[in-house]
C-alpha positions in Angstrom: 151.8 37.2 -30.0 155.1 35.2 -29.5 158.1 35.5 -27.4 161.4 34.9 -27.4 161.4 32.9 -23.7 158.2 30.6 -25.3 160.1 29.9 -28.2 163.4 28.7 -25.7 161.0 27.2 -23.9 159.3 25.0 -26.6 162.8 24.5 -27.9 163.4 23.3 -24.6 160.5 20.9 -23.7 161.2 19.2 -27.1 164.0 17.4 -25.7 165.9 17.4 -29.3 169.2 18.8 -29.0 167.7 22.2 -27.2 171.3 23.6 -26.9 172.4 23.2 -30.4 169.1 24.2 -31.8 168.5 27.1 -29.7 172.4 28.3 -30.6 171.4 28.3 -33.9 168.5 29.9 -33.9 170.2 32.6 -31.2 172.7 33.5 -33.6 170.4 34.2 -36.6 167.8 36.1 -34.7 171.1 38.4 -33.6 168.8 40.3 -31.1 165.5 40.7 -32.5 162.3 39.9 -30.9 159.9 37.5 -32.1 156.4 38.3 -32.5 155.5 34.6 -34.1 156.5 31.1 -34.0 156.2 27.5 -34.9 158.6 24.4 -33.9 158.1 21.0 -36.0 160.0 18.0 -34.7 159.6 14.9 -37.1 161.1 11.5 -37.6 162.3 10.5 -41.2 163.4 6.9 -42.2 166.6 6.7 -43.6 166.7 2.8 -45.0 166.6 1.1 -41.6 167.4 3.9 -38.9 164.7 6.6 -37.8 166.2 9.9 -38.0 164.9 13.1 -36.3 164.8 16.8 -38.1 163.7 20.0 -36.3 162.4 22.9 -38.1 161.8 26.2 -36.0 160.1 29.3 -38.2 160.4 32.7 -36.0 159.1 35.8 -37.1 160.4 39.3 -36.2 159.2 42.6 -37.3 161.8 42.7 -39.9 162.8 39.1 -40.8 161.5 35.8 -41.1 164.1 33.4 -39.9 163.9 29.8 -40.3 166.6 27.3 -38.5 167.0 23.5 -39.4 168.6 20.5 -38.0 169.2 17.1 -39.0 170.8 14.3 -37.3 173.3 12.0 -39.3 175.4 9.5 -38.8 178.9 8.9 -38.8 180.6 9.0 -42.0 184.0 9.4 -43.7 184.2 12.8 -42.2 183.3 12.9 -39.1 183.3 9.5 -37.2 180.8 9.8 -34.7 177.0 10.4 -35.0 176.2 14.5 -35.5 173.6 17.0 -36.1 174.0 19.8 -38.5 172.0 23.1 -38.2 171.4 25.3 -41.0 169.6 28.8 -40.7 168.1 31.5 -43.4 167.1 34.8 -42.2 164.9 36.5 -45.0 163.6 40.2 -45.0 159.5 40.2 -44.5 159.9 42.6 -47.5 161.5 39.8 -49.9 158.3 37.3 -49.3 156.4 37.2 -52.3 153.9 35.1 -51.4 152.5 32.7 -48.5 150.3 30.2 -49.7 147.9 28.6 -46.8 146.0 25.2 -47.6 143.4 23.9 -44.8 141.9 20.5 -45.3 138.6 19.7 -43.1 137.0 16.2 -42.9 133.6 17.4 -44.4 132.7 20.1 -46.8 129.4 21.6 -45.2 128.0 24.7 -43.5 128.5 23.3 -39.6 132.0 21.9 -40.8 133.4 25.4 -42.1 133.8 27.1 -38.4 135.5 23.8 -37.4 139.4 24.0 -37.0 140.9 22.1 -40.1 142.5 18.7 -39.3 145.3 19.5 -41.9 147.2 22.7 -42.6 149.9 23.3 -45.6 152.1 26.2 -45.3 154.2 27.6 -48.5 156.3 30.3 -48.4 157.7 31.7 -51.3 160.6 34.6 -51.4 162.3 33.9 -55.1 165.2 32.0 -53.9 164.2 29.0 -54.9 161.7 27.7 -57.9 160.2 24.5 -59.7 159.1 24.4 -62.9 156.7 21.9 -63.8 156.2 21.1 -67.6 153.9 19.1 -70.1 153.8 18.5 -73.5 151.6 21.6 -75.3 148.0 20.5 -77.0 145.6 21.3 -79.2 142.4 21.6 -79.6 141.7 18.9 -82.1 141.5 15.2 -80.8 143.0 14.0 -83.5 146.1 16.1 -84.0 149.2 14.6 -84.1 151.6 17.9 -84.5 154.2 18.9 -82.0 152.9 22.1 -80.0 155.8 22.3 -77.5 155.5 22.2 -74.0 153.3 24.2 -71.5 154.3 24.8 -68.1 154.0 27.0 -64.9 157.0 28.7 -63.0 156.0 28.1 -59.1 157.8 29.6 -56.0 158.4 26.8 -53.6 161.1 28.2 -50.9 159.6 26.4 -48.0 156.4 24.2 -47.3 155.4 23.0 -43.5 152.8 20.6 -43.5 151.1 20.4 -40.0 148.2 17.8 -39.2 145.8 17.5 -36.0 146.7 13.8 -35.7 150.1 13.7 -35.8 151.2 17.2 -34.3 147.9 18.3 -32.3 144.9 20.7 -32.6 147.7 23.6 -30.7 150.5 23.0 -33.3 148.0 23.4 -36.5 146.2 26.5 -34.7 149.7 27.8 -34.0 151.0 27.6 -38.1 147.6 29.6 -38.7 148.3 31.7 -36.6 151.8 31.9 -37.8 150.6 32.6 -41.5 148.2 35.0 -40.4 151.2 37.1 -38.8 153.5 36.9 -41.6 150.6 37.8 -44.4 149.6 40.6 -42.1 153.4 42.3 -42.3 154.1 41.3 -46.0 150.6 43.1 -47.0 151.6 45.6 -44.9 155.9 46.3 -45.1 158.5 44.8 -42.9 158.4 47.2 -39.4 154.9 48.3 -40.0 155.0 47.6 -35.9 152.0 45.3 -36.4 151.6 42.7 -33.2 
């Protein structure tokens, strides 16, 4: 179980931006205690600059909420260097699915109890999703006709990808742990006062 004063505290200890992320992240939770939590702080390379992006994913009884920011810098706009914070609150009851991926260095017996070394998280609520097409075939080899296209309609809302290496053994246990929670209260309704 999570709390709200771990969460400020991780927020904290991150050193990037605390106050503006925590505002944000304040203001979409409006009250509500979290139960679960995981906080992703990564680098991207814009050209020749290394920009940072925070991702924080809290989970209440009721709600996941999920709170972004982004550093950028100075434009036409705004003149000096900013961040920008974006946050989604969705009902646990709007989650269709949550889609867990572990990757572990060697498929065998002793390896299967070890703790995996690479962890995707999807999330999927209907908001947002990709289609991915291909031409349509045939069973004969030789066929030359036009069959169409084939394709699959996939929910892709969010995806966290976590890895031993880069983030630690605590941050990968922690999204598990996080995808564990949220199954357990989509399986079972939003407010189902599971801990």
């Amino acid at each position: 179980m999570s709390t709200n004063s771990e969460l400020y505290e991780a927020i904290s200890k991150s050193g990037y931006y605390p106050e503006v992320v925590a505002a944000g992240l304040s203001d979409a939770l409006a009250g509500e205690d979290v139960v679960a939590h995981v906080l992703h702080h990564e680098p991207t390379f814009d050209r020749d600059e290394v920009r940072r992006h925070m991702t924080v994913l809290a989970l209440t009884d009721s709600r996941l909420v999920l709170v972004h920011t982004d550093e950028h810098p100075a434009d036409e706009i705004l003149t000096k260097p900013y961040t920008s914070t974006t946050s989604e609150a969705v009902p646990v009851s709007s989650v269709k699915s949550v889609v867990v991926t572990r990757m572990v260095a060697t498929a065998s017996r002793a390896s299967a109890a070890k703790a995996p070394e690479e962890v995707v998280m999807t999330i999927g609520w209907g908001a947002v999703s990709r289609l991915d097409l291909e031409p349509a075939r045939c069973g004969d080899p030789d066929c030359e006709g036009d069959h169409g296209y084939t394709g699959n309609i996939a929910g892709d809302d969010f995806t966290l990808r976590l890895s031993a290496t880069a983030d630690g053994e605590a941050a990968v246990e922690r999204l598990l742990a996080f995808a564990r929670s949220l199954s357990a209260r989509t399986a079972h309704g939003a407010g189902a006062g599971l801990r």
